[in-house]
Chimera marker file (.cmm) of the C-alpha trace (Angstrom):
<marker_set name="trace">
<marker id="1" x="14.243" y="56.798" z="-13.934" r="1" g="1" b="0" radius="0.5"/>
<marker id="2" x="14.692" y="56.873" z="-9.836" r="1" g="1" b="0" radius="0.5"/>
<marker id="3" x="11.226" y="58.724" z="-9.729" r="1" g="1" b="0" radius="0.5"/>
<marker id="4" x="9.321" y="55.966" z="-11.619" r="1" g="1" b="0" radius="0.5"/>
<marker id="5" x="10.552" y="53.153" z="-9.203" r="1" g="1" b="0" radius="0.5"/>
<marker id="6" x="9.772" y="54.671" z="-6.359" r="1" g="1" b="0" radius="0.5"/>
<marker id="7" x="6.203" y="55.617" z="-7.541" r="1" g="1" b="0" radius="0.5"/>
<marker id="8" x="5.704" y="52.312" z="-7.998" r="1" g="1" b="0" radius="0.5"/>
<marker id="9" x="7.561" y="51.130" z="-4.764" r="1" g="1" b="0" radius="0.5"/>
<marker id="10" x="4.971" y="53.985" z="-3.231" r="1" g="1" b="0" radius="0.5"/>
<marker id="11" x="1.866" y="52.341" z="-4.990" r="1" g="1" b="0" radius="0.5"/>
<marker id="12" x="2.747" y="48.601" z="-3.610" r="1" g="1" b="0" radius="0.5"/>
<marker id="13" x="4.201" y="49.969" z="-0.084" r="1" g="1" b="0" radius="0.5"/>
<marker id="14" x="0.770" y="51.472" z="0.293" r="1" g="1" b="0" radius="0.5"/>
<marker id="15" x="-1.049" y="47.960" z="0.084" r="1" g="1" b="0" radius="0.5"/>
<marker id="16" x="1.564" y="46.902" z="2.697" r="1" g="1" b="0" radius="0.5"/>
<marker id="17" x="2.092" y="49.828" z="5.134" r="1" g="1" b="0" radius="0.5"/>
<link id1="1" id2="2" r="1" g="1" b="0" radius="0.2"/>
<link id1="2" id2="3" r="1" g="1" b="0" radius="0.2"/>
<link id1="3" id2="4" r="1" g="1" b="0" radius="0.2"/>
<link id1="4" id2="5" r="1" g="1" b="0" radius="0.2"/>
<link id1="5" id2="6" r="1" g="1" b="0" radius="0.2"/>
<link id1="6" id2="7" r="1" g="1" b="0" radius="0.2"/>
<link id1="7" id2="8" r="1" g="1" b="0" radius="0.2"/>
<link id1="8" id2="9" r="1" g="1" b="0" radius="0.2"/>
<link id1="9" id2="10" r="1" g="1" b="0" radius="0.2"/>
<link id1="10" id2="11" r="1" g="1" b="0" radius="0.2"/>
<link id1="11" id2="12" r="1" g="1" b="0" radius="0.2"/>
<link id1="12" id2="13" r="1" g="1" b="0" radius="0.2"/>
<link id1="13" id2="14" r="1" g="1" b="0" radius="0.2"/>
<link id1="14" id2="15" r="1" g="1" b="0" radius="0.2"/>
<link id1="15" id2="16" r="1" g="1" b="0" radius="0.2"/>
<link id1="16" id2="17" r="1" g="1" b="0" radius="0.2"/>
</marker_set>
């Protein structure tokens, strides 16, 4: 369930990084 959030966290830090 970790994995999922961080994909996601990934997938919107890459708009912002």
């Amino acid at each position: 369930m970790l994995q999922v959030l961080f994909r996601e966290l990934r997938k919107r830090n890459t708009d912002r990084w």
